[in-house]
FIBATOR-459255 format. One record per atom (N, C-alpha, C): x, y, z; atom name; residue number from 1; chain. Coordinates in Angstrom, 3 decimals. Example, Ala and Ser with C-alpha at 12.3 -4.5 7.8 and 13.67 -1.06 7.14 Angstrom:
<recs>
+----------+----------+----------+------+------+-------+
:     east :    north :       up : name : resi : chain :
+----------+----------+----------+------+------+-------+
:   13.190 :   -5.690 :    7.800 :    N :    1 :     A :
:   12.300 :   -4.500 :    7.800 :   CA :    1 :     A :
:   13.200 :   -3.300 :    7.800 :    C :    1 :     A :
:   12.850 :   -2.250 :    7.080 :    N :    2 :     A :
:   13.670 :   -1.060 :    7.140 :   CA :    2 :     A :
:   12.900 :    0.030 :    7.870 :    C :    2 :     A :
+----------+----------+----------+------+------+-------+
</recs>
This chain:
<recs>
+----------+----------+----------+------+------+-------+
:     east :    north :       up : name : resi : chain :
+----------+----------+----------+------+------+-------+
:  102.836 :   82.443 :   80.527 :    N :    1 :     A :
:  101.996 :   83.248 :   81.392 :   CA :    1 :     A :
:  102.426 :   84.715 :   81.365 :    C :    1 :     A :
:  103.555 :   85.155 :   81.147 :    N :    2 :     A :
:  104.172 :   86.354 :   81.150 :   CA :    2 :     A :
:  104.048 :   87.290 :   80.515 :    C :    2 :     A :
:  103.704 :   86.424 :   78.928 :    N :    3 :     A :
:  103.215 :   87.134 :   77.892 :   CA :    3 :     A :
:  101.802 :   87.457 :   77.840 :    C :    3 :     A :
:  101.146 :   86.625 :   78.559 :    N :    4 :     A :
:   99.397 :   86.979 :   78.164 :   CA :    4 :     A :
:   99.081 :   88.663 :   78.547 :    C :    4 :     A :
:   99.393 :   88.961 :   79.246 :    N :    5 :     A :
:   99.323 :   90.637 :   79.989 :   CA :    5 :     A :
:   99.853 :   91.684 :   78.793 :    C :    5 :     A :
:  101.095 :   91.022 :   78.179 :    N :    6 :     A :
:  101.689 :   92.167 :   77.205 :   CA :    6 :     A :
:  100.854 :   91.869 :   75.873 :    C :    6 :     A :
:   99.936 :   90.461 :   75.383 :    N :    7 :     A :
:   99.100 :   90.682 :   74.573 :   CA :    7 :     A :
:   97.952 :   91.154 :   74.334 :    C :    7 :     A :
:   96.821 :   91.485 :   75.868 :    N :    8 :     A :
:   96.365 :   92.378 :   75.839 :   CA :    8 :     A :
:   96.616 :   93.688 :   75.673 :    C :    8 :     A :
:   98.010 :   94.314 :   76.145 :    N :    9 :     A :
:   98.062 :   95.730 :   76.240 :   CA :    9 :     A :
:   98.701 :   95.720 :   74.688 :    C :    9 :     A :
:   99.307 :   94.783 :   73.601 :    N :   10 :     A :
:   99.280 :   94.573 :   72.387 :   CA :   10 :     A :
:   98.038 :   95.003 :   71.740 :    C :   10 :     A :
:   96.840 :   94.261 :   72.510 :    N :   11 :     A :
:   95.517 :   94.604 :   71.709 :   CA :   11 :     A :
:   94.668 :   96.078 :   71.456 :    C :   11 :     A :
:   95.102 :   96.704 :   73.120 :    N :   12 :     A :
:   95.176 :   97.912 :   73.364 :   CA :   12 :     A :
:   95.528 :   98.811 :   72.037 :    C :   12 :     A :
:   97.111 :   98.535 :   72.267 :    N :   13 :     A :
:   97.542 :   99.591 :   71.008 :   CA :   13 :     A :
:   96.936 :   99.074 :   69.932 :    C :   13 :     A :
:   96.519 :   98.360 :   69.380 :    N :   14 :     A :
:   96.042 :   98.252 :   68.201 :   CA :   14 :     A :
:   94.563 :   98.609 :   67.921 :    C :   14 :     A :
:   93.645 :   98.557 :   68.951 :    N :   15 :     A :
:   92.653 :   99.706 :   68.809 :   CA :   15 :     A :
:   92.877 :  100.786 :   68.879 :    C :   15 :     A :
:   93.871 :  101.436 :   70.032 :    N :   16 :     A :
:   94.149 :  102.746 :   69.625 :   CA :   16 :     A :
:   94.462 :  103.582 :   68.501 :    C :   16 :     A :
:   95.137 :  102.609 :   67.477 :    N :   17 :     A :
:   95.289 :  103.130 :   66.134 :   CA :   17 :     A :
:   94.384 :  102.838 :   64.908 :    C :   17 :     A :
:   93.561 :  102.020 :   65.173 :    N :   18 :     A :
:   93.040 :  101.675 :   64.160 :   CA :   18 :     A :
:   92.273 :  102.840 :   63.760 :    C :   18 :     A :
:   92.101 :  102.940 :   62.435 :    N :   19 :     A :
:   91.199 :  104.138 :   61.875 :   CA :   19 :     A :
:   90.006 :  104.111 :   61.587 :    C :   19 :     A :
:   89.512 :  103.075 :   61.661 :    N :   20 :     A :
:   87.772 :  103.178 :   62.371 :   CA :   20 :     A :
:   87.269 :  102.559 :   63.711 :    C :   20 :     A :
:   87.850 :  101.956 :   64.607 :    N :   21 :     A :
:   87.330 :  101.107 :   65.984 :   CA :   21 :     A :
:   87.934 :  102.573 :   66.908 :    C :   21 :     A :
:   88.948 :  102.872 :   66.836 :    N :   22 :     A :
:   89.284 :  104.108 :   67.445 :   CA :   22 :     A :
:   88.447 :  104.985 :   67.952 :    C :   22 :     A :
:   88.017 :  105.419 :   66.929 :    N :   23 :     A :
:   86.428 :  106.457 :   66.942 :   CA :   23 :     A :
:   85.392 :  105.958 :   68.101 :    C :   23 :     A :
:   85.321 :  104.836 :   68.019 :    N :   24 :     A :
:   84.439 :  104.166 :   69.214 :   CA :   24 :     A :
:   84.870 :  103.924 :   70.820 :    C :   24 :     A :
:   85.910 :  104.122 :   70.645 :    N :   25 :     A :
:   86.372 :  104.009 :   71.848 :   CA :   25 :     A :
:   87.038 :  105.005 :   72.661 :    C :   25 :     A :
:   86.241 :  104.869 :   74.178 :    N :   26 :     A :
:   86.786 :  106.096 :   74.792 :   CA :   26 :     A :
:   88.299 :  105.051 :   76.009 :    C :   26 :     A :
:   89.370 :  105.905 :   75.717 :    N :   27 :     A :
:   90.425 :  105.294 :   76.267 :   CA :   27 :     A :
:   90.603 :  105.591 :   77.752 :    C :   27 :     A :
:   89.877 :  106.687 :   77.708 :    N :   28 :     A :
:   89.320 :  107.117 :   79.468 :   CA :   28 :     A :
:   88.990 :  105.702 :   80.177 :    C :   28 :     A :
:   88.070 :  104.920 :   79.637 :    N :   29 :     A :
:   87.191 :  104.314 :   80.189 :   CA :   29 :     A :
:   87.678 :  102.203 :   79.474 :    C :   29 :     A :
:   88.753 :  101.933 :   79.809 :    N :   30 :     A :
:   88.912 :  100.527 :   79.178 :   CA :   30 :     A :
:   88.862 :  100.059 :   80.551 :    C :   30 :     A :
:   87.797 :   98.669 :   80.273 :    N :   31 :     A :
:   87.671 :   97.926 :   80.823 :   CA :   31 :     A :
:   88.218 :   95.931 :   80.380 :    C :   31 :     A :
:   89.004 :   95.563 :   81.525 :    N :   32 :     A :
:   88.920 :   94.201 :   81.236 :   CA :   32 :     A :
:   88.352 :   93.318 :   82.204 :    C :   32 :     A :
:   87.871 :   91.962 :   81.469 :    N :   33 :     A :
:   87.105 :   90.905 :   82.008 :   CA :   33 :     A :
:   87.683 :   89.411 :   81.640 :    C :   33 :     A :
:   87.943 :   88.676 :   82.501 :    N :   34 :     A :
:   88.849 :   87.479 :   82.424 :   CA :   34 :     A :
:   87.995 :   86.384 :   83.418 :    C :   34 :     A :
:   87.784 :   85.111 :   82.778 :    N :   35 :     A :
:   87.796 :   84.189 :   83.557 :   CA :   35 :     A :
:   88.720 :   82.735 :   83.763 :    C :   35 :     A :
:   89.102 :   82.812 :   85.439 :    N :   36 :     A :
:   90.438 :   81.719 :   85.194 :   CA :   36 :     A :
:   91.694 :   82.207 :   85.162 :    C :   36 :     A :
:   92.212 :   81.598 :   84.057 :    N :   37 :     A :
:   93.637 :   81.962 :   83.875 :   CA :   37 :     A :
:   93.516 :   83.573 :   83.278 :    C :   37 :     A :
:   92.748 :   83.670 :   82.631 :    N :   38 :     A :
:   92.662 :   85.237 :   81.647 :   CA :   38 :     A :
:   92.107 :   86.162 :   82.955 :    C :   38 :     A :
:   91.527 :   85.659 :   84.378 :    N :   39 :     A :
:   90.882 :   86.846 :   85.355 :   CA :   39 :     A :
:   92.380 :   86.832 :   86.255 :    C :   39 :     A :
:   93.393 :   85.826 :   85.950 :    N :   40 :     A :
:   94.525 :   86.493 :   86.819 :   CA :   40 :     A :
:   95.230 :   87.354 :   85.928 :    C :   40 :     A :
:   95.291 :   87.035 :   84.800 :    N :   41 :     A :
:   95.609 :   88.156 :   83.286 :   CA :   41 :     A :
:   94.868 :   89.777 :   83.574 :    C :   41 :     A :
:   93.991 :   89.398 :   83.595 :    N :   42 :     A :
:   93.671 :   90.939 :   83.861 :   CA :   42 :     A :
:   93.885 :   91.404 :   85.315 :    C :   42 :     A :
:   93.369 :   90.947 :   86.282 :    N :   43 :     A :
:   93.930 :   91.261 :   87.558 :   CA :   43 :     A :
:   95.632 :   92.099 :   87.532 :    C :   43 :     A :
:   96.179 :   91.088 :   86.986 :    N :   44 :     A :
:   97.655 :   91.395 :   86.677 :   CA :   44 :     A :
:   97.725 :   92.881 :   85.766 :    C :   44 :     A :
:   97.599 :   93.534 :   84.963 :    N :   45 :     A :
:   96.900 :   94.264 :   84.100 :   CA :   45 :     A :
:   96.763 :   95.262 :   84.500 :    C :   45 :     A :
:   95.662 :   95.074 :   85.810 :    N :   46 :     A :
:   95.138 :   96.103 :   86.562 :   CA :   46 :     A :
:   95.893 :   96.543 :   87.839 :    C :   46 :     A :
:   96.817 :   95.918 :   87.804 :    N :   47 :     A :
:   98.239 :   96.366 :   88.998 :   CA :   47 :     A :
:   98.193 :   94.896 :   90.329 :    C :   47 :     A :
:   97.749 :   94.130 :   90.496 :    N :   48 :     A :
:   98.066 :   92.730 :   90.854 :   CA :   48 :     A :
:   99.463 :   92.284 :   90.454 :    C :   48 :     A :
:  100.292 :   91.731 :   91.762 :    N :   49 :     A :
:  101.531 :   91.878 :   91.566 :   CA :   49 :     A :
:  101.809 :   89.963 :   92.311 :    C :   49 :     A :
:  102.058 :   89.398 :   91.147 :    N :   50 :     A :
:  102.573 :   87.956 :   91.793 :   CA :   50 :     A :
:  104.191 :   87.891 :   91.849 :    C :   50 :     A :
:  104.395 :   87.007 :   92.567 :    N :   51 :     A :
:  105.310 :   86.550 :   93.353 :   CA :   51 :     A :
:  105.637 :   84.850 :   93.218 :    C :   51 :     A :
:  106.892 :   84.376 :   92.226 :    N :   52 :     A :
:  106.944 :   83.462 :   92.019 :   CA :   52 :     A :
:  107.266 :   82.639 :   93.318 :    C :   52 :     A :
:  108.235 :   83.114 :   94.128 :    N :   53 :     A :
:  108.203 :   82.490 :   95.197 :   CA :   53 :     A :
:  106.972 :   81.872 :   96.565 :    C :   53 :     A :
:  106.338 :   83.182 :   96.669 :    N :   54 :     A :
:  104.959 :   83.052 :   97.206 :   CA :   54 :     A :
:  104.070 :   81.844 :   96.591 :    C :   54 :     A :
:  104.380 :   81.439 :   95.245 :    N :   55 :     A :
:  103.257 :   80.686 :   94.847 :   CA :   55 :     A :
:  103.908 :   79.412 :   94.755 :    C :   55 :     A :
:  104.997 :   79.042 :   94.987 :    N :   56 :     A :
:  106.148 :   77.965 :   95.104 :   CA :   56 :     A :
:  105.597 :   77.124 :   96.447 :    C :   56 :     A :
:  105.754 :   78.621 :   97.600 :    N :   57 :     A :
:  105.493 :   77.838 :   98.891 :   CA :   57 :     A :
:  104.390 :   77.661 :   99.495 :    C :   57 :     A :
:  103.261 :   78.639 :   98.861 :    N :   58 :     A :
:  101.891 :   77.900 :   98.856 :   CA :   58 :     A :
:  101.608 :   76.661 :   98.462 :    C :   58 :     A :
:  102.561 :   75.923 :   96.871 :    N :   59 :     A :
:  102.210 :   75.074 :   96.454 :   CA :   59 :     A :
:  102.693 :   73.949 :   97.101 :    C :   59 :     A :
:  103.787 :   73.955 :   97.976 :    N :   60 :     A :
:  104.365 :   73.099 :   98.769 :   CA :   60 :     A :
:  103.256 :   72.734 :   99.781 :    C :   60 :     A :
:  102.346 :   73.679 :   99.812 :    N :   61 :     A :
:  101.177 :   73.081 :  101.160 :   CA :   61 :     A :
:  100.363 :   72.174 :  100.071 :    C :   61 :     A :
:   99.587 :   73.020 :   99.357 :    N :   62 :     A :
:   98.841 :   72.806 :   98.505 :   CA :   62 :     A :
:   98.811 :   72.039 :   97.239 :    C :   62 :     A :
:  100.060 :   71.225 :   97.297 :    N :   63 :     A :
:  100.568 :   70.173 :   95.701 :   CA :   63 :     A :
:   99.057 :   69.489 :   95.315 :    C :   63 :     A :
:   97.808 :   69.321 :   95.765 :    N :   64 :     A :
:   96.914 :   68.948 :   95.092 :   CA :   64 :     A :
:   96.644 :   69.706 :   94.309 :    C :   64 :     A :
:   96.492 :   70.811 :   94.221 :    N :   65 :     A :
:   95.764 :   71.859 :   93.322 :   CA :   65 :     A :
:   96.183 :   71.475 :   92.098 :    C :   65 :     A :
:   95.724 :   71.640 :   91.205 :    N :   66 :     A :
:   96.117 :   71.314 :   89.446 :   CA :   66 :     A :
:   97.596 :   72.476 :   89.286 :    C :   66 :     A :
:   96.735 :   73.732 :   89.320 :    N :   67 :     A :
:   98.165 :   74.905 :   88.850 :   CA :   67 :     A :
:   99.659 :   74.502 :   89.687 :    C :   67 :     A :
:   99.271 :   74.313 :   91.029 :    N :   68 :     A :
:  100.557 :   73.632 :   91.578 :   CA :   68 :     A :
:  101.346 :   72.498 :   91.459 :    C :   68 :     A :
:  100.686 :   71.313 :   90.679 :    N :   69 :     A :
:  101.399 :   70.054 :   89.335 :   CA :   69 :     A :
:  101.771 :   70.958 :   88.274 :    C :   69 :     A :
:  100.952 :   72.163 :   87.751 :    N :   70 :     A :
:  101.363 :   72.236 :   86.270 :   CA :   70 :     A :
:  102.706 :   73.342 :   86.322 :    C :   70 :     A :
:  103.058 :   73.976 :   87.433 :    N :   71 :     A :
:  104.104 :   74.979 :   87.578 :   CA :   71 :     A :
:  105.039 :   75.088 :   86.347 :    C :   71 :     A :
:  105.845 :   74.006 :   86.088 :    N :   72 :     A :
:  106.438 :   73.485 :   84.796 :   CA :   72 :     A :
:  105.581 :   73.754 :   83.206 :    C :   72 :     A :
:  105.140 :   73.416 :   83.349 :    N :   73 :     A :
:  103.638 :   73.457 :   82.244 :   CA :   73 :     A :
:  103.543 :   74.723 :   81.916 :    C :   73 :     A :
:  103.231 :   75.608 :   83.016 :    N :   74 :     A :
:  102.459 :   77.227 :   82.955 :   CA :   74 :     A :
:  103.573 :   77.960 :   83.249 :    C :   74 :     A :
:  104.693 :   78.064 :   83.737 :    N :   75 :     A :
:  106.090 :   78.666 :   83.054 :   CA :   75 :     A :
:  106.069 :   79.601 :   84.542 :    C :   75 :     A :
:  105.087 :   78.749 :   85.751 :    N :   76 :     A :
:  105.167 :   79.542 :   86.886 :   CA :   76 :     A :
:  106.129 :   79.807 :   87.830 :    C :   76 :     A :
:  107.268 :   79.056 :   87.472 :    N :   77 :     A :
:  108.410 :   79.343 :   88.000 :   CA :   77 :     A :
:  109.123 :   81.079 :   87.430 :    C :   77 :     A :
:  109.287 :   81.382 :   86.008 :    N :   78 :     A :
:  109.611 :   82.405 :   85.240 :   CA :   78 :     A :
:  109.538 :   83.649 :   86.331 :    C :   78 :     A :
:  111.310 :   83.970 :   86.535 :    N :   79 :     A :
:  111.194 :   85.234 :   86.932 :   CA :   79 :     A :
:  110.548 :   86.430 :   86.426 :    C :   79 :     A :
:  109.737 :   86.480 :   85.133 :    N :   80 :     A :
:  109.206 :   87.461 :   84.626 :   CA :   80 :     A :
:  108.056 :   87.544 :   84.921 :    C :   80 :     A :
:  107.238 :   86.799 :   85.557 :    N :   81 :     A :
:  106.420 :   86.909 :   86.511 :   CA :   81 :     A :
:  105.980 :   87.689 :   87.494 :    C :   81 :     A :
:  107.002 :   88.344 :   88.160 :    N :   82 :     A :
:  107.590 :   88.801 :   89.297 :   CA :   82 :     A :
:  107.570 :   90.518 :   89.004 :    C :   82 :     A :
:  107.867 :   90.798 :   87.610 :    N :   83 :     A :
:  107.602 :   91.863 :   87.009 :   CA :   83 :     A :
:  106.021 :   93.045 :   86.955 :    C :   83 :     A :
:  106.449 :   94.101 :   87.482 :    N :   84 :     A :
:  105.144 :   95.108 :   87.073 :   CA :   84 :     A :
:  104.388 :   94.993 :   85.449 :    C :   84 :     A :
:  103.472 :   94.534 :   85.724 :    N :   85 :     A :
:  102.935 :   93.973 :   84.554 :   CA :   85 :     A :
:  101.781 :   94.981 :   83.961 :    C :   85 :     A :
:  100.938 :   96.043 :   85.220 :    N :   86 :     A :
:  100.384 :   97.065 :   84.813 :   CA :   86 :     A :
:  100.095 :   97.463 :   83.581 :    C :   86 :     A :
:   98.505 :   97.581 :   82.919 :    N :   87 :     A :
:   98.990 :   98.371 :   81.949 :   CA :   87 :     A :
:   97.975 :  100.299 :   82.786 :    C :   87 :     A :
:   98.080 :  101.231 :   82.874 :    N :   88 :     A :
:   97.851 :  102.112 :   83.190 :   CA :   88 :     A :
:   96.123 :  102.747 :   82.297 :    C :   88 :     A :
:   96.750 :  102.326 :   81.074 :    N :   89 :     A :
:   95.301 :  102.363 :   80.625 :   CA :   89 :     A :
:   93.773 :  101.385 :   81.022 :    C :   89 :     A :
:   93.865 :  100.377 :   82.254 :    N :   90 :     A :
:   92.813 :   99.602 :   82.106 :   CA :   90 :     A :
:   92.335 :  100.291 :   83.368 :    C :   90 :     A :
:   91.269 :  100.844 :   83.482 :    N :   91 :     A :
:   90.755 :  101.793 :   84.630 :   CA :   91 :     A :
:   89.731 :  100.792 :   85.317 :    C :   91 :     A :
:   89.350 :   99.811 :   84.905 :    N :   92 :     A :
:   88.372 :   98.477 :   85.630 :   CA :   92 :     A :
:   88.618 :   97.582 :   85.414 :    C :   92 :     A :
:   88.515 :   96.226 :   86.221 :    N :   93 :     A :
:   88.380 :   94.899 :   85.588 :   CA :   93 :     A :
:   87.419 :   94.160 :   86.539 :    C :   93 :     A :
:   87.170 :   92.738 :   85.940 :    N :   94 :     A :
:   86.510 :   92.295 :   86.680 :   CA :   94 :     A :
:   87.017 :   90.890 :   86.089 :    C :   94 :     A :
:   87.218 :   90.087 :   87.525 :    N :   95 :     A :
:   88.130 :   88.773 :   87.649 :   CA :   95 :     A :
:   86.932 :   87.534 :   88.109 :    C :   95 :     A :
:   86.718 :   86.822 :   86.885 :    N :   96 :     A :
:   86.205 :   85.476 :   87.774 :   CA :   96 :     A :
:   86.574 :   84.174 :   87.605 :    C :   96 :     A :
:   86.972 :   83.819 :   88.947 :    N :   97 :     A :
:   87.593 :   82.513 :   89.638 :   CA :   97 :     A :
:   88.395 :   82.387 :   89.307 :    C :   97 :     A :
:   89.113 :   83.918 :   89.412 :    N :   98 :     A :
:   90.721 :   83.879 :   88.849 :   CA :   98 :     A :
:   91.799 :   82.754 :   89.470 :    C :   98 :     A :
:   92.485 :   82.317 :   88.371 :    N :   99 :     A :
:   93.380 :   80.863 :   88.574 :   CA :   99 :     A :
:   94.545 :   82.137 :   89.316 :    C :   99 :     A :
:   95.562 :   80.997 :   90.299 :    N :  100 :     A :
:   96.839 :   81.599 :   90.301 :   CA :  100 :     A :
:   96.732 :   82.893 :   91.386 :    C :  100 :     A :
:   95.792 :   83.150 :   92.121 :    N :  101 :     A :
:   95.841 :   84.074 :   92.905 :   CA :  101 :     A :
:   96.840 :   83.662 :   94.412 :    C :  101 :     A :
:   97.263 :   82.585 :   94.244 :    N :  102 :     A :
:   97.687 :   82.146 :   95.923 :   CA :  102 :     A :
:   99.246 :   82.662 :   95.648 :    C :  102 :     A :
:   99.199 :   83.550 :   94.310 :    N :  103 :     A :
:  100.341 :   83.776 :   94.245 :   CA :  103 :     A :
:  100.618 :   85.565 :   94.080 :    C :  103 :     A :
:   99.365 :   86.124 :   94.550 :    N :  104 :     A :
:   99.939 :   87.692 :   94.019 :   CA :  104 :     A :
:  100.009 :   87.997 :   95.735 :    C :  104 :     A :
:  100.868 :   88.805 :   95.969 :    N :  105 :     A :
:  101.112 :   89.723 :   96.904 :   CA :  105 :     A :
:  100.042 :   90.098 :   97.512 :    C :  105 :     A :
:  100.454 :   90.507 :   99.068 :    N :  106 :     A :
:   99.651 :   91.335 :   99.877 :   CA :  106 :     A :
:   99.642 :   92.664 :   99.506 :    C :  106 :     A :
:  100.158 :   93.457 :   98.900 :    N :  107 :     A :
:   99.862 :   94.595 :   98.469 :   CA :  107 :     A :
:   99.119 :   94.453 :   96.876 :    C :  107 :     A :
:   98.911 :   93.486 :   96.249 :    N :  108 :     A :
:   97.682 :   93.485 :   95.434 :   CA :  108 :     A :
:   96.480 :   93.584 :   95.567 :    C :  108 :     A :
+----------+----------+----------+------+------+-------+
</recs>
């Protein structure tokens, strides 16, 4: 899960350099769009800040939920999680039925 955020902003730089998609793109203006697991990816992205613990003791209420069995699975324990994940260049996003939200912060 930790990595999905740094492979978008991976994808980022690699339009930025490319020598013809470049041209097309204004870097003013990047937008991302995620649904699910990829709308807490971008959420995250866009300055959404989770909290492995927060989503530990939600899941202690909530152990039905699927993401709260798969914790193990989806690497939601990983203190790197917990990390500013921002990338500065994504000036919009738009999140639907983003997975994993019972876990970002009140200041997200």
């Amino acid at each position: 899960m930790w990595l999905r955020p740094q492979d978008l902003s991976k994808t980022i730089d690699a339009l930025q350099i490319d020598e013809i998609l470049a041209n097309y793109i204004d870097m003013n203006k990047i937008s991302s769009i995620g649904y699910s697991l990829d709308g807490w990816t971008v959420a995250i992205l866009a300055g959404a800040r989770f909290d492995t613990n927060l989503f530990k003791q939600d899941s202690a209420i909530h152990s039905h939920l699927k993401a709260c069995q798969s914790v193990n699975e989806l690497g939601l324990d990983n203190p790197q999680l917990n990390k500013n994940m921002s990338d500065p260049r994504i000036k919009s996003f738009i999140s639907l039925d983003a997975g994993l939200v019972r876990g970002f912060t009140t200041d997200s």
